[in-house]
C-alpha positions in Angstrom: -134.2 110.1 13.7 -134.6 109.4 9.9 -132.4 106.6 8.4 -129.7 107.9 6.0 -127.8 105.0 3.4 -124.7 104.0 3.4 -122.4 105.1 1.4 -121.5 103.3 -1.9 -124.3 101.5 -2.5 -124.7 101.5 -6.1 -121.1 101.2 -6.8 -120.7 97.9 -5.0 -123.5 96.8 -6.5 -122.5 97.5 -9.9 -118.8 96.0 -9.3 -119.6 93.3 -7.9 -122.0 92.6 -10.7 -119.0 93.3 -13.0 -116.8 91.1 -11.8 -118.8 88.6 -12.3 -119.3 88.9 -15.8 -115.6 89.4 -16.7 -114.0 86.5 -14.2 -114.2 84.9 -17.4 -112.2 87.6 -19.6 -108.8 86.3 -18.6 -109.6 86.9 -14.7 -109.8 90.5 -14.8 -113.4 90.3 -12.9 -110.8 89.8 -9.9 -110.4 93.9 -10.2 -113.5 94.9 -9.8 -114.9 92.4 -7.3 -111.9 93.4 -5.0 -112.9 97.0 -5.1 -116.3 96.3 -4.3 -115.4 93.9 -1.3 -113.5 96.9 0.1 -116.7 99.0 -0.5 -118.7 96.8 1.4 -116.5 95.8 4.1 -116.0 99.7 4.5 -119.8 100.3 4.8 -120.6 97.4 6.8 -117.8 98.6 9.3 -120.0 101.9 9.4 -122.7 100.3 9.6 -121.7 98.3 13.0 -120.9 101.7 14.4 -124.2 103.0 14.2 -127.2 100.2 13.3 -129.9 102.3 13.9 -129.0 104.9 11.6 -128.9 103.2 8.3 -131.4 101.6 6.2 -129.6 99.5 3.2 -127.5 97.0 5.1 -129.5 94.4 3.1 -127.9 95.7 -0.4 -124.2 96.0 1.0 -124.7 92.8 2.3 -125.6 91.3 -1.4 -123.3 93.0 -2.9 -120.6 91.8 -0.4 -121.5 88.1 -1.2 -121.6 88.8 -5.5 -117.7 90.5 -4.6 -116.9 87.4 -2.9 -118.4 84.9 -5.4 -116.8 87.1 -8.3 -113.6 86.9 -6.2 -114.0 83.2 -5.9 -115.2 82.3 -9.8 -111.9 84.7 -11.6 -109.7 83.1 -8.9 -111.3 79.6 -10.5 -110.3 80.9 -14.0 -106.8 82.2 -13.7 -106.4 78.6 -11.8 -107.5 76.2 -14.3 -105.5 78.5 -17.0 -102.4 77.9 -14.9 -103.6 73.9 -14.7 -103.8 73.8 -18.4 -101.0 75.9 -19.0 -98.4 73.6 -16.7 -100.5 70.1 -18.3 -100.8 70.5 -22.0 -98.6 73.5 -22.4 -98.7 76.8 -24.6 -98.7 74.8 -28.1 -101.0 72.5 -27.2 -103.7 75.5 -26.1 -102.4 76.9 -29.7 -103.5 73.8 -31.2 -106.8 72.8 -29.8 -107.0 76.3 -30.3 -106.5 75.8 -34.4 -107.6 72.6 -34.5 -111.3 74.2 -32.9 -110.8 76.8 -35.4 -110.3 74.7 -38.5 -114.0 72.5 -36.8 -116.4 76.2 -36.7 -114.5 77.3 -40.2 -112.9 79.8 -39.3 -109.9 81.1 -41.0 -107.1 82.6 -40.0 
């Protein structure tokens, strides 16, 4: 019997990748690396079903672990903005934020 792929393969790939990049951009990497951990759990679960007749478990797999480290890294983010939020406060961000501003020369 020939091996078919799962389904989705690029996709979670790509997302997962993707949220990686943007976990920095406010958190929003959380989006896309949730959507590609449904992916893969989907495919793996179809996978388990029927072993022998798929062939890219290995790339679901990888992509499954980027999701979760993606997952883990915006959660990290939006956590120590919340820290630094309830610590120094919205001015104080504002003013580092100036005061790192007025440093580079950059004008407002």
């Amino acid at each position: 019997m020939e091996q078919q792929k799962l389904p989705n393969e690029t996709a979670i790939i790509v997302l997962s990748i993707f949220g990686i990049i943007c976990c920095w951009c406010f958190g929003l990497g959380i989006i896309p690396a949730a959507i590609a951990l449904v992916l893969a759990l989907k495919s793996q679960k179809l996978y388990k079903q029927n072993p022998e007749l798929y062939s890219n478990y290995k790339t679901i797999n990888i992509g499954k672990i980027l999701a979760i480290i993606g997952i883990a890294l915006s959660v990290y983010y939006i956590g120590s903005v919340i820290y630094q939020i309830s610590t120094i406060g919205w001015d104080g961000i504002m003013e580092q934020q100036k005061e790192m501003m007025e440093q580079w020369g950059i004008e407002e």
